[in-house]
C-alpha positions as CSV (number, residue, x, y, z in Angstrom):
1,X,-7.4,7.5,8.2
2,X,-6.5,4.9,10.9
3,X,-3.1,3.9,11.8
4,X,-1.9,2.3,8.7
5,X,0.2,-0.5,10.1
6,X,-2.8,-1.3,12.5
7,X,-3.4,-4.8,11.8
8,X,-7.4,-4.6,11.7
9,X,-7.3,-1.5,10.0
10,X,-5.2,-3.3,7.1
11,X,-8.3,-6.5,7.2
12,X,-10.3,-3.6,6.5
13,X,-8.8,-2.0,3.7
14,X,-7.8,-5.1,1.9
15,X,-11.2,-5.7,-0.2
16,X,-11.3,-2.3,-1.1
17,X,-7.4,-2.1,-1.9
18,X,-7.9,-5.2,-4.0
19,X,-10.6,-3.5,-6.1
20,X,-8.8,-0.4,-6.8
21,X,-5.3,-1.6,-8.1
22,X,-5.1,-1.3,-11.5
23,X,-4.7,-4.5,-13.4
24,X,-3.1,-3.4,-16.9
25,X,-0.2,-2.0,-14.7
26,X,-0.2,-5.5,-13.0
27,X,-0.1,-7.4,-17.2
28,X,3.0,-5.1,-17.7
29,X,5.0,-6.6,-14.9
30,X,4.0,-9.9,-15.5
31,X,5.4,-9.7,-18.8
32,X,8.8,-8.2,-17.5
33,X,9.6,-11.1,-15.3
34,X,10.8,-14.1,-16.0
35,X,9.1,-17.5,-15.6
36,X,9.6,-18.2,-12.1
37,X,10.0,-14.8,-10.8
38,X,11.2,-13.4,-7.2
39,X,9.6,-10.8,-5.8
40,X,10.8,-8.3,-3.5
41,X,7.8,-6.6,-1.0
42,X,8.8,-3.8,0.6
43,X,5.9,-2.7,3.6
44,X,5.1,-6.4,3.4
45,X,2.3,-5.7,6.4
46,X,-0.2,-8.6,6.5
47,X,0.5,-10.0,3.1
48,X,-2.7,-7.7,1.1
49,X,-0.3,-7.5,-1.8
50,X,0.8,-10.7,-2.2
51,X,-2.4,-12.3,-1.5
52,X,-3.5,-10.1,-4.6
53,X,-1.1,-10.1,-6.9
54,X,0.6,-14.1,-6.7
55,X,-2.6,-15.2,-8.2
56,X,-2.4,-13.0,-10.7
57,X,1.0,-14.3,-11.4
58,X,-0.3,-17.2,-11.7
59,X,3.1,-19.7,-11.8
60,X,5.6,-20.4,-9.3
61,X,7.3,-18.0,-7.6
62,X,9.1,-16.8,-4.5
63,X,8.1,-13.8,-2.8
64,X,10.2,-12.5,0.4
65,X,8.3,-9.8,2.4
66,X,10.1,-7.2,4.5
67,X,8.5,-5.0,7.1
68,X,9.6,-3.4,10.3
69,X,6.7,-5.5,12.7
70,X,7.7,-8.7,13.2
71,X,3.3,-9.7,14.3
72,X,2.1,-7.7,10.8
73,X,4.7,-10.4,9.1
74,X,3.3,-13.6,11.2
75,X,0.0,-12.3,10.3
76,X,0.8,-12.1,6.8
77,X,1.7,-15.7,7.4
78,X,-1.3,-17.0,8.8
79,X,-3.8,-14.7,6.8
80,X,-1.9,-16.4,3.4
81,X,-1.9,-19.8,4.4
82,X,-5.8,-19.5,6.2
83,X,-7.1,-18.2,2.8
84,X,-5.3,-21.2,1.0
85,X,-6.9,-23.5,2.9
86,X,-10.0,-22.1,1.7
87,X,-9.7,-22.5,-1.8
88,X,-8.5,-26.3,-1.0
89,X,-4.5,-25.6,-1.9
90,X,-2.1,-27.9,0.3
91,X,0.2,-25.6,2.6
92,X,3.8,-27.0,3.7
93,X,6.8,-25.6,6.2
94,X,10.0,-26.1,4.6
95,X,11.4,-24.2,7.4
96,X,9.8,-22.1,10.3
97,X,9.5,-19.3,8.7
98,X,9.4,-20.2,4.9
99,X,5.9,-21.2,3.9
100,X,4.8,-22.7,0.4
101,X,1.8,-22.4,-0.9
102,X,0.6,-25.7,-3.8
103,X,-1.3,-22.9,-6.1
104,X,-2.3,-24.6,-9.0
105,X,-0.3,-22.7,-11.5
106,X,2.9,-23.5,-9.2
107,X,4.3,-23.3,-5.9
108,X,4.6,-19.8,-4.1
109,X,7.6,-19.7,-1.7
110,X,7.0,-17.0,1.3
111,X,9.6,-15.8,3.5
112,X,9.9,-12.7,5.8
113,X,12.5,-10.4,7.0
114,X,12.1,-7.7,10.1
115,X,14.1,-4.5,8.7
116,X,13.5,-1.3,9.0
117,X,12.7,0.1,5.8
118,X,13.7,3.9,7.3
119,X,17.2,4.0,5.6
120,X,15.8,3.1,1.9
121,X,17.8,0.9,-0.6
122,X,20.8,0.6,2.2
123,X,18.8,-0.8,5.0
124,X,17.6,-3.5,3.0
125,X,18.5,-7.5,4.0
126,X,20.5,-9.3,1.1
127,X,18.4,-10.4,-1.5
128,X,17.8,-11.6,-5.1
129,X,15.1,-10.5,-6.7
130,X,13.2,-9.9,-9.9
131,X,11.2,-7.0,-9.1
132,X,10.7,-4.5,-5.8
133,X,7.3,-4.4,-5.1
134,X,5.2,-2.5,-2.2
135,X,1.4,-1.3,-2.3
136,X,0.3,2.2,0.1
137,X,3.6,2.8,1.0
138,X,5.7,5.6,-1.1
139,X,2.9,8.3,0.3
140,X,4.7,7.5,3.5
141,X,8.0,7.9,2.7
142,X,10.5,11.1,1.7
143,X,12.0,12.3,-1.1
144,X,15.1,11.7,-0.5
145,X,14.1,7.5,0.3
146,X,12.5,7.6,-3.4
147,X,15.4,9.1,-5.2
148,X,17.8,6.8,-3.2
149,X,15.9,3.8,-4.4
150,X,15.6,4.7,-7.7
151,X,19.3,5.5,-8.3
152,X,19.7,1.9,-6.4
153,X,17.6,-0.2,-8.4
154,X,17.9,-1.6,-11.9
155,X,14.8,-3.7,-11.8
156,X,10.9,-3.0,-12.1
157,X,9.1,-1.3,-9.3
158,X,5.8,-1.8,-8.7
159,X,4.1,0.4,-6.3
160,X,0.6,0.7,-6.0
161,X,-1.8,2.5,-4.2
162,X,-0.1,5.8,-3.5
163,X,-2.5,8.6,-2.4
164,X,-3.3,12.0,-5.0
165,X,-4.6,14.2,-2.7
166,X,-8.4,13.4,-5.0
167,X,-11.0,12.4,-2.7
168,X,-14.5,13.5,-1.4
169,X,-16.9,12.2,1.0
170,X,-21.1,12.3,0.0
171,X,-23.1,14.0,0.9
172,X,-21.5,17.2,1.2
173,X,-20.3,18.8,4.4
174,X,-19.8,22.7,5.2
175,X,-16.7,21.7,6.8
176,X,-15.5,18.8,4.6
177,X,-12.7,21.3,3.1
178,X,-11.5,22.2,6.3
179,X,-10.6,18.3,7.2
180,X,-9.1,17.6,3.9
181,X,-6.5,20.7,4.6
182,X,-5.7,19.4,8.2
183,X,-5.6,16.1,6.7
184,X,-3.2,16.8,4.0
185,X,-1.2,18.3,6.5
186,X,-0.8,15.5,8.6
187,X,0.1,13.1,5.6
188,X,3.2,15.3,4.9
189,X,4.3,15.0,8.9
190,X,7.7,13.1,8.9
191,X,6.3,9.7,9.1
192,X,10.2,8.4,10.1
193,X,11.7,7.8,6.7
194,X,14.3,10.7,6.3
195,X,12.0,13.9,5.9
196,X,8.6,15.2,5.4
197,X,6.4,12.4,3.6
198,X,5.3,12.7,0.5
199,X,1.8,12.6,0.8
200,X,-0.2,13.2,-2.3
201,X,2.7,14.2,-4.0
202,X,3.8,10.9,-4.2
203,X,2.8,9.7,-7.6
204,X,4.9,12.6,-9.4
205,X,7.9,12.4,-7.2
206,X,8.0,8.6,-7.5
207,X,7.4,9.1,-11.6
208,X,10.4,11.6,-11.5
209,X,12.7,9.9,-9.9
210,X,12.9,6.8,-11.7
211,X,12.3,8.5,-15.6
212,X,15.8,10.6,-14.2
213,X,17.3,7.2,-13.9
214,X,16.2,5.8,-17.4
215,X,13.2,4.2,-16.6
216,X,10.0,3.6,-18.3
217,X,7.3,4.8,-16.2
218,X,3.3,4.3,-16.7
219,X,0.8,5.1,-13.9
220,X,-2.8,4.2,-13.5
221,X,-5.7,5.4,-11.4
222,X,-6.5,3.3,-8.5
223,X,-9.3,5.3,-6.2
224,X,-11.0,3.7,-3.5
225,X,-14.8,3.7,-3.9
226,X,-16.2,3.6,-0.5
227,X,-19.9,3.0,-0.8
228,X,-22.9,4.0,1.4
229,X,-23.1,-0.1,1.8
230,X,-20.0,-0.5,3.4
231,X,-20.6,1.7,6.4
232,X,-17.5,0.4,8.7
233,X,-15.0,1.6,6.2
234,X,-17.1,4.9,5.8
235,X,-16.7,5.3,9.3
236,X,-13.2,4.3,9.6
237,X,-12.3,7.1,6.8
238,X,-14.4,9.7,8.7
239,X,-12.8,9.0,12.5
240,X,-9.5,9.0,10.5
241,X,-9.5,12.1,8.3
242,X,-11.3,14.1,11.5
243,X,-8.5,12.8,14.0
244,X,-5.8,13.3,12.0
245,X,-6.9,17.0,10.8
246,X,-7.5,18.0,14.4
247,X,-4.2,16.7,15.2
248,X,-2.6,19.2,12.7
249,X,-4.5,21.7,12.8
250,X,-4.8,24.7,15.6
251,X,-6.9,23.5,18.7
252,X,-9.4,26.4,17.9
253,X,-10.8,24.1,15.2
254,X,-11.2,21.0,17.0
255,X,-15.4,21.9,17.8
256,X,-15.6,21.9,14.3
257,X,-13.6,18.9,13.6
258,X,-15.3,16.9,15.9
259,X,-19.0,17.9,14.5
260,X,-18.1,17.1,11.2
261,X,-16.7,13.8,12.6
262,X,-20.3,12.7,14.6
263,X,-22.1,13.8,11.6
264,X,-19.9,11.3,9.6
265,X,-20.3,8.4,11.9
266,X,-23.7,9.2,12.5
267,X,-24.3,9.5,8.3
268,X,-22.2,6.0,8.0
269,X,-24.4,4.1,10.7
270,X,-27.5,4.5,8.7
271,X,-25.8,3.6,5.6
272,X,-25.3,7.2,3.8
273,X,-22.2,8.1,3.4
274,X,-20.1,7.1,0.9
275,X,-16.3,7.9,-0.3
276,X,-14.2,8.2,-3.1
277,X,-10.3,8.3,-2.4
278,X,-7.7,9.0,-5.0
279,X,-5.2,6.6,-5.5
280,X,-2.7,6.5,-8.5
281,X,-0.6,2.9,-9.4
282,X,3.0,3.2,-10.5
283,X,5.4,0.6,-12.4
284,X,8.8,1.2,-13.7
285,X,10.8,-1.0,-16.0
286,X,14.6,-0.7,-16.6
287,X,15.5,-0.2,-19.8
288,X,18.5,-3.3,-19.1
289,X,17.5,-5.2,-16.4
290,X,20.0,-6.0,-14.1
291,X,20.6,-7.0,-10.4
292,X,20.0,-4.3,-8.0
């Protein structure tokens, strides 16, 4: 998969990202905040998840997105107030870097913070907040950041899209289990958050952690379905998977890699391959909510 904080990359995903999450997990939350909620985005990026879930929200709220790249969070801002413009909502600057959007159930208030999100709940910027949100992020991170923000928080978390380790590309492929093992690999590399990343052990870690601290937790399915009409995000899967599985794997594989990679691209470019990538959706609620 491409670099996951590469801004075109995230354009890319976003449609499919907004198909997958699940929306009963999305009801829950709403119904555990209050009526003008904040909202805490951990992994902000370029604003997918909050141009996804604010709308489904539906009412006034503030959302304050944190992310280590300073251009993903102007691009968030930009993205957000471009697609409000769209649907004919007025846009205003309060302050440079607050920006509201007039939706018509109520006023969302943006703002951004550059932290890094490496040292987990104790990096974080001062804040108030309803709920911590973040979408494709925990499959990033290590155990040890997930158990040190469960044991910090005491309001619901809402992460979505966090990978399985359930996916398959059509048609077949001699080689296609070889690149998912090099693949998997690669996703439990240290991605820079305290330890070897979870990977598709995500969803069960994540679930563990915060039921150990009293939470409720519910989880929902939330695969990508990458169809044969949709050929640059075929191809963008393919390149990915092969480059990362040659990068863990030993360089005696890397003919085989690559072959499986220009049959991929050359499958995708005449509109015949298609994808399915496992995704599961987590939230947890507090049993007393509280401030973190």
């Amino acid at each position: 998969m491409p670099d996951t904080f590469d801004a075109d990359w995230l354009a890319l995903r976003e449609p499919f990202d907004a198909r997958a999450r699940d929306p009963r997990l999305v009801r829950a939350l709403d119904a555990a905040l209050p009526a003008r909620p904040r909202l805490l985005e951990l992994g902000a990026g370029s604003g997918s998840l909050l141009r996804w879930l604010a709308p489904r929200l539906g009412r006034a709220q503030s959302w304050t997105l944190v992310d280590a790249d300073a251009a993903l969070l102007q691009r968030a801002f930009a993205d957000t107030e471009a697609r409000a413009i769209r649907l004919g909502w007025a846009t205003s600057w309060p302050a440079r870097r607050t920006l509201l959007i007039h939706a018509p159930g109520g006023a969302w208030r943006i703002e951004a913070v550059v932290a890094d999100l490496a040292a987990g709940p104790s990096g974080l910027p001062p804040y108030e907040a309803d709920a911590v949100v973040c979408s494709a992020l925990c499959d990033l991170v290590s155990r040890r950041w997930v158990e040190a923000m469960a044991a910090a928080l005491r309001l619901p978390f809402y992460a979505a899209l966090n990978v399985d380790g359930r996916e398959a590309f059509l048609p077949p492929h001699p080689d296609d289990r070889l690149v998912a093992r090099g693949y998997r690999r690669d996703q439990r590399r240290d991605k820079g958050f305290g330890g070897p990343a979870l990977g598709a052990a995500a969803p069960a870690v994540l679930a563990a952690a915060f039921r150990a601290r009293g939470f409720t937790v519910t989880t929902a399915a939330s695969p990508w379905r990458i169809g044969a009409g949709t050929p640059a995000m075929a191809a963008a899967l393919a390149e990915g998977h092969a480059l990362a599985a040659e990068a863990a794997l030993p360089q005696a594989l890397a003919p085989r890699l690559r072959g499986w990679a220009a049959t991929r691209l050359a499958q995708a470019g005449r509109g015949r391959l298609s994808a399915r990538i496992g995704h599961r959706d987590l939230l947890a609620l507090p049993s007393v909510q509280g401030p973190a």
